[in-house]
Backbone bond lengths (Angstrom), bond angles and torsions (degrees), N, CA, C in turn:
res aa  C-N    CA-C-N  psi(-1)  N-CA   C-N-CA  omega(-1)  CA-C   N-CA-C  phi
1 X - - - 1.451 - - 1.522 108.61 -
2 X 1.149 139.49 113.73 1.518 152.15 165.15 1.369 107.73 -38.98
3 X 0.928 143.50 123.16 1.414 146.84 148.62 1.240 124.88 -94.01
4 X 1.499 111.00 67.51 1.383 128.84 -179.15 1.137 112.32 -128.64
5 X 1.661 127.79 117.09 1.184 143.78 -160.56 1.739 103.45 -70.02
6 X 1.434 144.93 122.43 1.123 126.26 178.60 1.288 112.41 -127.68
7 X 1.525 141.00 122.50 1.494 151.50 -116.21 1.796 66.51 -117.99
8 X 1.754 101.23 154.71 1.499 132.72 -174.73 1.357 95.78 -138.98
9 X 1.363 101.55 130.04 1.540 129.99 155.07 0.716 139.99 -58.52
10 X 1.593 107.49 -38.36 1.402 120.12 -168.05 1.689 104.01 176.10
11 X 1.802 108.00 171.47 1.353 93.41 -176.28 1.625 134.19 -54.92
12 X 1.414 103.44 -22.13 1.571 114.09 -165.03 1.184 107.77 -79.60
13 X 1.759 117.25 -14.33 1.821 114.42 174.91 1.576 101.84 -64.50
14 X 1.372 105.15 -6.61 1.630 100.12 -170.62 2.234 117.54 -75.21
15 X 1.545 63.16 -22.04 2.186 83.41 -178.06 1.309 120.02 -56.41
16 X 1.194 96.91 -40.85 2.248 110.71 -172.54 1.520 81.33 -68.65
17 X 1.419 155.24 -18.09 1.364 112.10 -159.67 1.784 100.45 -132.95
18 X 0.891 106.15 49.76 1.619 119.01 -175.33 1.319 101.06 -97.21
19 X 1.261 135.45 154.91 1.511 129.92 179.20 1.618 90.99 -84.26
20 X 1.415 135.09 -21.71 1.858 110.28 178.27 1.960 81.91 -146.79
21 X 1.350 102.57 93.67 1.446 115.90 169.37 1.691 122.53 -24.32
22 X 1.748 94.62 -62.03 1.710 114.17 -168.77 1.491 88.31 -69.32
23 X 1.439 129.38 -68.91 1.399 118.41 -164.32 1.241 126.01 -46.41
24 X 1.495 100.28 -55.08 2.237 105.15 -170.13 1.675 95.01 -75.42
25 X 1.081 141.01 22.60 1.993 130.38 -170.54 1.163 92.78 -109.31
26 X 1.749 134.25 41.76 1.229 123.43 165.30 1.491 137.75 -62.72
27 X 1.368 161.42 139.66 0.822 124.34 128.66 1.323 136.16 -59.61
28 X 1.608 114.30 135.29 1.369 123.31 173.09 1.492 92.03 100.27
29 X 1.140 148.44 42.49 1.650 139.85 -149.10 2.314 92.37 -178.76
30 X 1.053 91.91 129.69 1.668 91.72 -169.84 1.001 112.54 -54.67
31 X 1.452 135.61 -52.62 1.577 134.65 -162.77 2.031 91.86 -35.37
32 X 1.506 117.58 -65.30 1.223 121.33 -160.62 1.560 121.92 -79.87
33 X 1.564 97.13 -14.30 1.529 107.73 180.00 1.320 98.04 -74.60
34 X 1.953 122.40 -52.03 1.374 114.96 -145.85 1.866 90.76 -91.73
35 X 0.841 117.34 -12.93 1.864 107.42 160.96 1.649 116.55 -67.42
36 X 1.497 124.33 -47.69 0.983 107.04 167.07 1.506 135.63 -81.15
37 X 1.315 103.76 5.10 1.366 120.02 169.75 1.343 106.21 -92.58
38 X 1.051 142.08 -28.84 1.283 136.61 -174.69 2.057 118.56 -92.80
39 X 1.285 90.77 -25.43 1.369 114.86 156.36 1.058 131.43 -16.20
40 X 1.675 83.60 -87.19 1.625 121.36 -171.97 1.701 109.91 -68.73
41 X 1.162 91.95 -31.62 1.894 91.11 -178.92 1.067 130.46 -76.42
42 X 1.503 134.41 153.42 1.140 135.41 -170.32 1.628 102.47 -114.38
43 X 1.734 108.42 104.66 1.726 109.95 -160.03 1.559 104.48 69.64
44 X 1.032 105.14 -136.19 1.791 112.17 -174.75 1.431 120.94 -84.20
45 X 1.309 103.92 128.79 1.598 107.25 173.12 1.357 99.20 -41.48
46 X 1.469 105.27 176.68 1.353 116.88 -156.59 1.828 92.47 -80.80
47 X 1.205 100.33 -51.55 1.794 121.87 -164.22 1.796 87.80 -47.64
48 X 1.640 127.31 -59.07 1.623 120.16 -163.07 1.723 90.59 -70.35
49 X 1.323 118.89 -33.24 1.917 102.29 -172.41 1.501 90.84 -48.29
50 X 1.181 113.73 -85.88 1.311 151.57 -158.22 1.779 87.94 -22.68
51 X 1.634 116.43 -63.36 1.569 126.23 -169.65 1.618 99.70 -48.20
52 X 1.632 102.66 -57.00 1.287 93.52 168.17 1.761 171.46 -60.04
53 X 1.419 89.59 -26.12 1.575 111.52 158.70 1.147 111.54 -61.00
54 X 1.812 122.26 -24.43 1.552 113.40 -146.87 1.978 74.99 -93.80
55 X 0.822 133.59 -19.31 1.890 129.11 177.86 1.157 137.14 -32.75
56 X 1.430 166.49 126.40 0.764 127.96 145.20 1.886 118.41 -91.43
57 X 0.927 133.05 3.40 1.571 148.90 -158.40 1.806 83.69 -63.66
58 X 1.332 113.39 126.31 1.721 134.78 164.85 1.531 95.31 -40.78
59 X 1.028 126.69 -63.48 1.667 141.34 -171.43 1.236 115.05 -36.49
60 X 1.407 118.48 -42.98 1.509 141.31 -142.43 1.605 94.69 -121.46
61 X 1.353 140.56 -30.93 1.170 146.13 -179.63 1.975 113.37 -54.97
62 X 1.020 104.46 89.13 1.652 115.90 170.68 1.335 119.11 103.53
63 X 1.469 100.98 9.04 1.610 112.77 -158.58 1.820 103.56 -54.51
64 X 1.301 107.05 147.18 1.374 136.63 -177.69 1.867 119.69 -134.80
65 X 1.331 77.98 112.56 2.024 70.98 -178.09 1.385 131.39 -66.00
66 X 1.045 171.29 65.98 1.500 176.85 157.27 1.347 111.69 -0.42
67 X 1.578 113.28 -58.91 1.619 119.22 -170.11 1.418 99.41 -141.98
68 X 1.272 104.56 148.55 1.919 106.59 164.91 1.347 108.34 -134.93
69 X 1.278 132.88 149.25 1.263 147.71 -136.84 1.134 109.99 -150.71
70 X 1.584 128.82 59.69 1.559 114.43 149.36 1.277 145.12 22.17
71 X 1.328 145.04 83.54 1.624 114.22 168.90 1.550 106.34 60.93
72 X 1.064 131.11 44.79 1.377 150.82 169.88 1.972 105.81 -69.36
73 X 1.450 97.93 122.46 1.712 106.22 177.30 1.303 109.10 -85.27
74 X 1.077 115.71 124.87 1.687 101.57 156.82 1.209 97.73 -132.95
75 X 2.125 128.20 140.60 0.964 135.27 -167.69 1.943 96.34 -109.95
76 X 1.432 103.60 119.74 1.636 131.36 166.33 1.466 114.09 -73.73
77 X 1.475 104.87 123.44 2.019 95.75 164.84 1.576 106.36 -48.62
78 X 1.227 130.24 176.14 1.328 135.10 169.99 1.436 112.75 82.86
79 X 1.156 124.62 -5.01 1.772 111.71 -157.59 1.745 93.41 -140.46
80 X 1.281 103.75 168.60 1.648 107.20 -172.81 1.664 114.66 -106.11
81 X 1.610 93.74 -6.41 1.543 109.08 -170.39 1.386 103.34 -138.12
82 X 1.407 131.45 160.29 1.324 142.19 -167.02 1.396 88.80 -84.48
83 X 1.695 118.22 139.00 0.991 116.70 161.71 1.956 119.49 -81.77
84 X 0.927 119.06 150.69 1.868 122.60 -148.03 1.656 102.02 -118.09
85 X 1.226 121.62 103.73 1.366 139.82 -179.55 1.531 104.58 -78.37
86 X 1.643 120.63 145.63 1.418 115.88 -178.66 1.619 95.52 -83.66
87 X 1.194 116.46 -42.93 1.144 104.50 -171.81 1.455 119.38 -148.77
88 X 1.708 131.36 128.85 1.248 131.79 -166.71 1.221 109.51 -110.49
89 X 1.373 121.54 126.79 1.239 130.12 178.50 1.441 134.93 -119.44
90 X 1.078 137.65 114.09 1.698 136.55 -146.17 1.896 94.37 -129.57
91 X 1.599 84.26 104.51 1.527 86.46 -169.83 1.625 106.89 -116.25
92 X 1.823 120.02 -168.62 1.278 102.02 151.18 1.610 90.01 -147.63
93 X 2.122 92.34 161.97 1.489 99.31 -175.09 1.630 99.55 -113.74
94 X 1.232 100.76 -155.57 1.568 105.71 158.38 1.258 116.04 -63.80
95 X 1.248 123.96 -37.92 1.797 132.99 -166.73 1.478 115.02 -80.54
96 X 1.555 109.88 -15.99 1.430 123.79 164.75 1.718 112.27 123.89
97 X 1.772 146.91 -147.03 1.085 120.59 -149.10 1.995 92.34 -98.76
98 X 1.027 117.63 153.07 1.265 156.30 179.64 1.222 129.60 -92.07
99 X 1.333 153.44 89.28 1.887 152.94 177.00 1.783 95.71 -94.69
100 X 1.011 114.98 128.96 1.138 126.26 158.74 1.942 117.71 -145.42
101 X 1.113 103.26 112.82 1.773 124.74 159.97 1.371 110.68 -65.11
102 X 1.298 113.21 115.45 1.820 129.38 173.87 1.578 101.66 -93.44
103 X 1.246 117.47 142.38 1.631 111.38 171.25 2.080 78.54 -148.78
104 X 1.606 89.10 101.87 1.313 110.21 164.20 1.636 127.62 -79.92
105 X 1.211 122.24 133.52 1.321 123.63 -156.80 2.147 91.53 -128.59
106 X 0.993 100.86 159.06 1.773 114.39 163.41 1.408 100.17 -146.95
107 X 1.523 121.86 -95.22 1.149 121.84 -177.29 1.930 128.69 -79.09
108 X 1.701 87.97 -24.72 1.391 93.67 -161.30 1.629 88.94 -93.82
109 X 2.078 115.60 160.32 1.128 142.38 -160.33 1.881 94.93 -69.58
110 X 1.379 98.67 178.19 1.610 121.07 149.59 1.182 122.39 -65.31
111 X 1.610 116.53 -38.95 1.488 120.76 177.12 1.650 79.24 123.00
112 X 1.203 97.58 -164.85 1.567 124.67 -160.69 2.215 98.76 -93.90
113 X 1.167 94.71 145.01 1.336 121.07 -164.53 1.662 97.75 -69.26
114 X 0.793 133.98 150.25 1.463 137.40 171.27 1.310 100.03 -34.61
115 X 1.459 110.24 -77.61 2.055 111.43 178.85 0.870 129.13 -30.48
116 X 1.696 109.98 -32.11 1.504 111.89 172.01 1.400 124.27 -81.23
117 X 1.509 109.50 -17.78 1.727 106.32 -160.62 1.254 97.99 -88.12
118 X 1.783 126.05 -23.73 0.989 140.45 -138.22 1.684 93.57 -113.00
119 X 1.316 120.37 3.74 2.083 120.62 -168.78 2.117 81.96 -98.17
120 X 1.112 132.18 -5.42 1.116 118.57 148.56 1.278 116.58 -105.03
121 X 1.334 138.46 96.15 1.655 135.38 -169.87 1.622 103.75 -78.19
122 X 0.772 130.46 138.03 1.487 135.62 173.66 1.674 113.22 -142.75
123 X 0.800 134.29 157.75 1.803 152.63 -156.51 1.978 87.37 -65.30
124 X 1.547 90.28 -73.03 1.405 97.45 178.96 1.602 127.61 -39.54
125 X 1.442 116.22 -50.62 1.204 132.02 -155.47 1.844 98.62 -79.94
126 X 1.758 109.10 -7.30 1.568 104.91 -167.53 1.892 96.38 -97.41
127 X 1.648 100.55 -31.28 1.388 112.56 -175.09 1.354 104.41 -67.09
128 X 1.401 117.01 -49.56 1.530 115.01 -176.27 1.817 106.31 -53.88
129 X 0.888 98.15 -79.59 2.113 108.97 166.00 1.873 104.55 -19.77
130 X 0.928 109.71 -73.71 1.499 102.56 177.26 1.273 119.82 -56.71
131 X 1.695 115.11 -34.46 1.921 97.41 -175.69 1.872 94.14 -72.83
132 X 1.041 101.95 -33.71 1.995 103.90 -166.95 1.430 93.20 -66.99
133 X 1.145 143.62 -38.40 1.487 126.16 -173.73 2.150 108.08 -77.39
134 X 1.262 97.39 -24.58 1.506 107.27 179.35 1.671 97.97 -77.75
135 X 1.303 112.52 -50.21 1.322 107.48 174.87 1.688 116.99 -66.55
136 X 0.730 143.34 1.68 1.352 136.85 173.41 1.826 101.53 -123.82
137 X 1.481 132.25 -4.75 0.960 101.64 139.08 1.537 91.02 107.40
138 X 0.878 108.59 8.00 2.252 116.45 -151.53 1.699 72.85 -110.77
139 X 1.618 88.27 140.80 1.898 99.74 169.31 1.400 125.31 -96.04
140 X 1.990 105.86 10.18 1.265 87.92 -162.05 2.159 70.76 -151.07
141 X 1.037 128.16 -177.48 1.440 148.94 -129.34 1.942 72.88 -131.18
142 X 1.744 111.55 119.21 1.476 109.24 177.83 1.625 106.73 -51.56
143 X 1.260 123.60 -174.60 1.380 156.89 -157.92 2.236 80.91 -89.41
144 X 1.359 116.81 137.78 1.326 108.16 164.57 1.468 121.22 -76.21
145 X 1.386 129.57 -9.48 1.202 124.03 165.54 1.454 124.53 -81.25
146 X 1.524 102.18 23.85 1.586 97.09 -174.52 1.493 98.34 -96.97
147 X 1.551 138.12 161.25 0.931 134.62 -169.26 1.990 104.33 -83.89
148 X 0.893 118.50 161.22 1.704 131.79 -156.03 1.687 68.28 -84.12
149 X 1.379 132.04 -91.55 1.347 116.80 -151.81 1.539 120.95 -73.25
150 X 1.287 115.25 7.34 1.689 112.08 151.32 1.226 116.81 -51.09
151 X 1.649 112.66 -73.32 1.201 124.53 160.66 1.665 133.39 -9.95
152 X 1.514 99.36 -65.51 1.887 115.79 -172.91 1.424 100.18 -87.91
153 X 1.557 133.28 6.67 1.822 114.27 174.10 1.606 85.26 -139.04
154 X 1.356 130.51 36.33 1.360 116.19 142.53 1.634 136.89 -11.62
155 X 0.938 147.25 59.04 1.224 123.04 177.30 1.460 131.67 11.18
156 X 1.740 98.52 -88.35 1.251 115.88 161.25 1.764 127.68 -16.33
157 X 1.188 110.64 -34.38 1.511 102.66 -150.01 1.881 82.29 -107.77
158 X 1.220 130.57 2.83 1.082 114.52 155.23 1.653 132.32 -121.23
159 X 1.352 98.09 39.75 1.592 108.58 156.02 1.173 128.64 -83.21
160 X 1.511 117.08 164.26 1.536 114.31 -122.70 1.959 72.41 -97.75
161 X 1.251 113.92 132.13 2.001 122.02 -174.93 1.067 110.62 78.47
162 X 1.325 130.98 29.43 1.543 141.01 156.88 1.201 122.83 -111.90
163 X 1.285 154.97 176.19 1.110 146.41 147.89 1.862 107.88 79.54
């Protein structure tokens, strides 16, 4: 994976880096909503300010974005491929610097509920579950009705001496 920061123009620089370009470039469909939403704004769309003031979490208190990150990889124990964030964000608050992963939705779901991802058990799928519950710090395996990618783009579990 390259770790080379690459500056966007505009929403459509967002297209070249989709894992299937033609498919996710919908209108009305996130890949294209949350690029031109993120675009247009100056710091945070209005909708994450707005999420945010309403907070009280130390973490989240004054937050300011720094960098945003496209289609951002991050590679999970358990899996054969990096799992692929819509959007990475390296901010700072009052409490000091901030990582937060966006996984923007419009029409399409969360994905499948823990119970569901988990009615195929596999070696991998138990390792991934255990580093993400160690990484977020939780003493016990979430609730199975929580959605599988609630869980894996936590906020929390990517602040900067956590995780």
């Amino acid at each position: 994976m390259p770790h080379i920061l690459s500056f966007t123009k505009g929403p459509a620089d967002w297209q070249r880096l989709l894992a299937d370009p033609s498919k996710h470039w919908r209108t009305g469909y996130s890949a294209r909503t949350l690029a031109h939403c993120w675009e247009a704004a100056d710091g945070f769309p209005t909708e994450v300010s707005l999420a945010l003031t309403q907070t009280s979490a130390p973490l989240l208190t004054g937050l300011v974005p720094l960098v945003a990150v496209p289609e951002f990889k991050v590679p999970l124990p358990g899996g054969t491929r990096s799992t692929q964030n819509d959007l990475f964000i390296s901010g700072r608050s009052l409490a000091g610097p901030v990582s937060i992963m966006v996984e923007g939705k419009v029409r399409e779901s969360f994905g499948p509920t823990l119970e569901e991802w988990l009615k195929d058990p596999s070696p991998g799928k138990t390792r991934r579950l255990s580093f993400l519950t160690r990484a977020l710090g939780l003493d016990q395996v979430p609730p199975r009705y929580i959605g599988y990618k609630n869980v894996s783009r936590r906020p929390e579990v990517m602040h900067h001496g956590r995780a």
